[in-house]
C-alpha positions in Angstrom: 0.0 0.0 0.0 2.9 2.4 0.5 4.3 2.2 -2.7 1.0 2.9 -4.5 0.4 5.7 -2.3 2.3 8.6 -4.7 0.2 7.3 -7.9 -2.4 7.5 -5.7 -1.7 11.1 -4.7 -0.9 11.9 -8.0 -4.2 10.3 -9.5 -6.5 12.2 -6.9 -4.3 15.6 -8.0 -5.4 15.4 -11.4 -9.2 14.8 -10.6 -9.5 17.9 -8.5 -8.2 20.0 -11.3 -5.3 21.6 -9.1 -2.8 21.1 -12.1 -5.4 23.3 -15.0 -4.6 26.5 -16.5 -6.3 29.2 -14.8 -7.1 32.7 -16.9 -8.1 36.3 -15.7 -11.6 37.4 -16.2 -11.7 41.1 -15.8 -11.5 43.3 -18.6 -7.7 44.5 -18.4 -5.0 43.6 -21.6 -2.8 40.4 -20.2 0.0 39.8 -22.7 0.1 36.1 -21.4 -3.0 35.2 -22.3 -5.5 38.4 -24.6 -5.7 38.0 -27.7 -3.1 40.6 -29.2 -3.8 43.6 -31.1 -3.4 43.4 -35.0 -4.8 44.7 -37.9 -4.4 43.3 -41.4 -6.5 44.0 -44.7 -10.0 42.4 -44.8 -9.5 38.7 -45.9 -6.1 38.6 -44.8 -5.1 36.1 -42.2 -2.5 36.8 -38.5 0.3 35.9 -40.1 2.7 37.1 -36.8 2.3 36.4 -33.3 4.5 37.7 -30.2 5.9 36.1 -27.5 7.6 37.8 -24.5 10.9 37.0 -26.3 10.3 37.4 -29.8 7.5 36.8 -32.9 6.6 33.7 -34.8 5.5 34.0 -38.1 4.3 32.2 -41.0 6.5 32.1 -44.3 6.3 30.3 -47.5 4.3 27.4 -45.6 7.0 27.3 -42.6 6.6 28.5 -39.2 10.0 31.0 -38.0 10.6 32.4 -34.6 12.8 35.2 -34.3 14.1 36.5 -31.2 13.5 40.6 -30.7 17.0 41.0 -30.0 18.8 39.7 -33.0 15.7 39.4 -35.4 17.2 36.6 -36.8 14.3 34.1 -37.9 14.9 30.7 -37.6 12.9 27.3 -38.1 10.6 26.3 -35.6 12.0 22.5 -35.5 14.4 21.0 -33.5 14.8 16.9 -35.3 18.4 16.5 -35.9 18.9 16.0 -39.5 15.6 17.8 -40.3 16.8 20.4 -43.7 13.5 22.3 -43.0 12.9 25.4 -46.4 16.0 23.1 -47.9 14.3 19.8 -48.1 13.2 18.5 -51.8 11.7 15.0 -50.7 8.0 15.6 -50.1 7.3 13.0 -47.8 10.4 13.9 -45.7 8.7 17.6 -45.9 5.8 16.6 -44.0 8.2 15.3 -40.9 9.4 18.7 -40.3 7.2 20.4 -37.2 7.6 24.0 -38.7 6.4 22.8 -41.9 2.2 23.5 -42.4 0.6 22.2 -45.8 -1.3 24.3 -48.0 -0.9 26.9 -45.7 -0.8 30.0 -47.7 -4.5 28.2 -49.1 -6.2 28.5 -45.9 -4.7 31.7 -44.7 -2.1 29.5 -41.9 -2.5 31.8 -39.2 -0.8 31.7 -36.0 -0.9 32.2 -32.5 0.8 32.8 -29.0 -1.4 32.7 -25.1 0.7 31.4 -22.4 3.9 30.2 -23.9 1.7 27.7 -26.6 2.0 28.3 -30.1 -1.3 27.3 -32.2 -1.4 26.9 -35.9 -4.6 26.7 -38.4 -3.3 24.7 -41.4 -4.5 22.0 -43.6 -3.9 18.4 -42.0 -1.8 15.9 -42.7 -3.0 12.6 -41.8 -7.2 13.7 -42.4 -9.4 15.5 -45.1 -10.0 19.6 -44.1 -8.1 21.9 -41.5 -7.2 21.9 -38.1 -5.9 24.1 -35.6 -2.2 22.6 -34.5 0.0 23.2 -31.7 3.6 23.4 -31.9 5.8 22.9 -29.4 8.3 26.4 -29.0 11.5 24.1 -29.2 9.8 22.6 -32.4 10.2 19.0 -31.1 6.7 18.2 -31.5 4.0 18.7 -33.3 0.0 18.0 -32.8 -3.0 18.1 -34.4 -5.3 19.8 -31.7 -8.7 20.5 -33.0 -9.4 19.0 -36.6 -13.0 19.3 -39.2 -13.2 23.1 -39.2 -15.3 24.7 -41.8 -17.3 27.7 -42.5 -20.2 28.6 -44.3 -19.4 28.6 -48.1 -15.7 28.0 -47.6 -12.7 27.8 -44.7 -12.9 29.9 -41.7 -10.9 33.2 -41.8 -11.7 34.9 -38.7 -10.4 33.4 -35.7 -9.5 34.4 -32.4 -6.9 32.7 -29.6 -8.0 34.3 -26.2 -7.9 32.9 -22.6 -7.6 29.2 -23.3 -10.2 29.2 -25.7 -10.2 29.3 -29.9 -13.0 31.3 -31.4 -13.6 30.8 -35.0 -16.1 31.6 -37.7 -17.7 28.3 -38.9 -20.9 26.7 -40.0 -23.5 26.2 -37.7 -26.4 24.4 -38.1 -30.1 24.5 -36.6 -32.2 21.7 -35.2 -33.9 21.2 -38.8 -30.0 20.9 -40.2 -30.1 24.5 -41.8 -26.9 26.2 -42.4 -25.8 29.7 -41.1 -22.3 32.0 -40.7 -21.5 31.4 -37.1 -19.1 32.0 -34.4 -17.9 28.3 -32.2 -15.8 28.3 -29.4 -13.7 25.1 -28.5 -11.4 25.1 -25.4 -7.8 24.7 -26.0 -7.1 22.9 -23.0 -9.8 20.0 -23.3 -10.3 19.9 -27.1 -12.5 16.7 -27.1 -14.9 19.1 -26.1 -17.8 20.0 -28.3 -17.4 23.6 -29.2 -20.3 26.0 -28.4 -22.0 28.1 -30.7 -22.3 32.1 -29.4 -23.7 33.8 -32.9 -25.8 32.8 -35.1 -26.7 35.0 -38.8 -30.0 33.0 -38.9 -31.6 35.5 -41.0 -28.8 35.8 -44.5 -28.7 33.7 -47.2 -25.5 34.2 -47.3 -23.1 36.3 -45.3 -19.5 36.9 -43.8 -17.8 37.5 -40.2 -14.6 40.0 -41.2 -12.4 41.3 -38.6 -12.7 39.6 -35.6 -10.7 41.1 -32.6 -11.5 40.8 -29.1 -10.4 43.6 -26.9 -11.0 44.6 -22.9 -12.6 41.2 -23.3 -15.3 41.9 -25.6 -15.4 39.8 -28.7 -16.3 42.2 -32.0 -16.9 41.6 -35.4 -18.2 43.4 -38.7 -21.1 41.3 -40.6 -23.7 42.4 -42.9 -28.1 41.4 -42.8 -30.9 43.0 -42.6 -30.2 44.8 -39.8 -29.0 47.6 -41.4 -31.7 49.3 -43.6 -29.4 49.1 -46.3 -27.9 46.0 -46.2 -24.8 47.1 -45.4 -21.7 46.2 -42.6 -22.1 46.5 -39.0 -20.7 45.9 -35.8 -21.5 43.2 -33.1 -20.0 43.1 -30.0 -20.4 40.2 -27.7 -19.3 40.8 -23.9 -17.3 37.7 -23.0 -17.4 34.9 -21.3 -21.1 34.8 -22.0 -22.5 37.9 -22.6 -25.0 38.5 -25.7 -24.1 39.8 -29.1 -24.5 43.6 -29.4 -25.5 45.0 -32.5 -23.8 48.5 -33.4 -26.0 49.9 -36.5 -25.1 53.7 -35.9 -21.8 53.5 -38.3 -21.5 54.9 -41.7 -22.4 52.9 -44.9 -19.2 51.1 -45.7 -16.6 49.4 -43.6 -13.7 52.2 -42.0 -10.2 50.3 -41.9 -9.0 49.1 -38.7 -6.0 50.7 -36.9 -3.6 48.8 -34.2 -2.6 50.7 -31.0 0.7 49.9 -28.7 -0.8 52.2 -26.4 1.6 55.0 -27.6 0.9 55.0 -31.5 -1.8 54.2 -33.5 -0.8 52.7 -37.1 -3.2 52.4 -40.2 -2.5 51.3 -44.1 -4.2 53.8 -46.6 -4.7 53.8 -50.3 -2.4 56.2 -52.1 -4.2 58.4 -54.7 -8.0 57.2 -56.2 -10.1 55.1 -54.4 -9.9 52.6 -57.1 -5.7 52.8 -56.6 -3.2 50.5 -55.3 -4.5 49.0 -52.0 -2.6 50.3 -48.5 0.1 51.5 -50.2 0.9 54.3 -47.3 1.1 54.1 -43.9 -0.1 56.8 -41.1 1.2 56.7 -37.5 -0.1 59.1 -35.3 0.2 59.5 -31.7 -2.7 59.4 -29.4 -4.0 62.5 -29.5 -4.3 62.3 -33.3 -1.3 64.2 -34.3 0.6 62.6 -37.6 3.7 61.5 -37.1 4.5 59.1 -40.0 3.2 59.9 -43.3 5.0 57.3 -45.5 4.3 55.6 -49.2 5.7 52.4 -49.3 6.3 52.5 -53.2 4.4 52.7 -56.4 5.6 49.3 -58.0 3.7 47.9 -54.9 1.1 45.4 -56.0 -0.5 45.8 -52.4 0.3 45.6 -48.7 -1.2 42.6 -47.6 -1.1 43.2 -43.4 0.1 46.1 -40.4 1.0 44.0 -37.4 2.1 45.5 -34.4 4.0 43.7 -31.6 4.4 45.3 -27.9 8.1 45.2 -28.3 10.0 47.7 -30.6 9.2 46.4 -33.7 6.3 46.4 -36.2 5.9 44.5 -39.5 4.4 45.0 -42.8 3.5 42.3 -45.4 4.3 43.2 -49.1 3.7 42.2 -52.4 5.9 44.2 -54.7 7.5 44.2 -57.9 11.5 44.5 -57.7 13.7 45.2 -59.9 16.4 43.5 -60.6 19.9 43.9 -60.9 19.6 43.0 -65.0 17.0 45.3 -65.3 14.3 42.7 -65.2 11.4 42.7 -62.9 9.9 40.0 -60.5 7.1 39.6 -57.8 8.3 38.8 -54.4 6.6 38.7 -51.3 8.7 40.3 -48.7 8.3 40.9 -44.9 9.4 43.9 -43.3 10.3 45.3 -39.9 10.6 48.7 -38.5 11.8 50.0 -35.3 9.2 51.6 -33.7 11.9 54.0 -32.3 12.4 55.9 -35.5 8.8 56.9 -35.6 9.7 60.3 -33.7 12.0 61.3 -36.8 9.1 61.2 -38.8 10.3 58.2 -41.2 10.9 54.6 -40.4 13.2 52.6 -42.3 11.3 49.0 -43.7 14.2 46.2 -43.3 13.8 43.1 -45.0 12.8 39.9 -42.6 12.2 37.3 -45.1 12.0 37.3 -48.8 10.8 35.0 -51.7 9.8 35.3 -55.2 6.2 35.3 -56.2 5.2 32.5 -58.8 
């Protein structure tokens, strides 16, 4: 009976709960564990997520981490022998944990809350998409929650906040009808069956864009027949389990989003005509409104594809432009920059390359 006695201590430990993740509930930003502050053009997935030592990121179907000191982006996989980018063997490919199929497809967007990292990618072993998490020394790799969908296509609004993923997906009534939704699954009992908290019972067909949660509320843009002319609006949903607020009192149209650090607020605007290049400048003002940074990032630019904004000292801008070459000839590439977030007093920041690839 003696020896059994520590299982049996350890069995009774993990029935009351005592070793489960606990999580703030008030409405107060906590790094560890908020969902953090990004914007990105509509349709355009969280390609970067911050740790309190550095970002991961998604490129070129691989997942880096760089560290904020030396902002040198590495592989996150640790298997000896593993080539990662270098590998040409397909099925040798798939063993590497940084390495996410079809992930530039289904948007492969990733995420940081208490020291896990989470990415939504397609899966390897079943049909559809799952949310995976990796481990940050990139020695494993798991496939977390699996069979994610949304209405007329792949969700592209999701959320990481609290020990719980929120994503828009199909949802279904009790006669089997389909609607846009919002499901919630808990990251740290996945077997789980999520819980719907918004339904768009009343659209034929609709979309959830911009999801953010901030000071704990949950908030959206959708469109329905709320608005008398069809337009976007705003829903708010007070969580845990508060009840979706509709804001209708916004002008036709959706406004941009903006990112805040708390000391600047960022945005991407179109340079010129309405109809020109997409987010081709960025704004930084301070707090108060005052313009700071009033930069255009180039007219070869085919279109800035995402703003994010870490807490740290560095920000980082998405970018599809086309280079010229040292021959004269021009190419594509997709390119991810960084700027210190120091330089924005000067009144210019200077864009250094992170990563950078040719487009096909």
């Amino acid at each position: 009976m003696t020896r059994c006695f520590p299982f049996l201590l350890c069995f009774l430990f993990l029935l009351s709960g005592c070793g489960s993740r606990s999580y703030p509930a008030d409405a107060a930003y906590h790094f560890q564990t908020d969902f953090q502050y990004t914007w990105r053009s509509t349709g355009n997935p969280i390609l970067f997520a911050c740790s309190d030592t550095g970002y991961y990121f998604i490129f070129d179907c691989f997942l880096y981490y760089c560290d904020k000191d030396t902002m040198s982006p590495v592989p996150v996989c640790s298997k000896p022998n593993c080539q990662h980018s270098a590998e040409t063997d397909p099925a040798r490919l798939d063993l590497c944990n940084a390495y996410f199929r079809r992930v530039n497809y289904y948007g492969g967007q990733v995420f940081w809350s208490d020291g896990r990292i989470f990415v939504y990618a397609a899966s390897f072993e079943r049909d559809g998409v799952s949310l995976f998490e990796v481990s940050p020394d990139g020695s494993s790799r798991k496939d977390l929650i699996h069979g994610l969908t949304k209405y007329a296509g792949t969700p592209d609004c999701m959320a990481v906040h609290r020990g719980k993923f929120y994503v828009s997906e199909t949802v279904y009534d009790e006669k089997m009808n389909t609607a846009i939704g919002l499901k919630v699954y808990s990251l740290d009992d996945p077997r789980q069956p999520p819980e719907v908290i918004y339904r768009q019972e009343s659209v034929t067909f609709s979309y959830i864009l911009d999801l953010r949660i901030q000071n704990n509320t949950l908030s959206f843009w959708t469109l329905g027949p709320e608005r008398p002319d069809g337009g976007y609006f705003a829903c708010h949903i007070p969580l845990p389990n508060g009840e979706p607020e509709l804001d209708l009192d916004i002008p036709p149209g959706r406004s941009p989003m903006t990112a805040t650090d708390d000391i600047f607020t960022y945005l991407l605007t179109r340079t010129g005509a309405e109809n020109a290049m997409p987010f081709a400048k960025l704004e930084i003002r301070d707090l108060a409104g005052n313009l700071l940074v009033s930069q255009d990032l180039g007219y070869e630019h085919k279109g800035v594809r995402g703003l994010y904004v870490s807490p740290f000292e560095h920000a980082f801008v998405v970018d599809v432009s086309r280079v010229t070459l040292p021959d004269g000839s021009k190419k594509v590439m997709m390119t991810y920059y960084y700027f210190d977030k120091s330089d924005i007093p000067t009144g210019e920041v200077t864009l250094r390359v992170l990563l950078q690839q040719e487009m096909e």
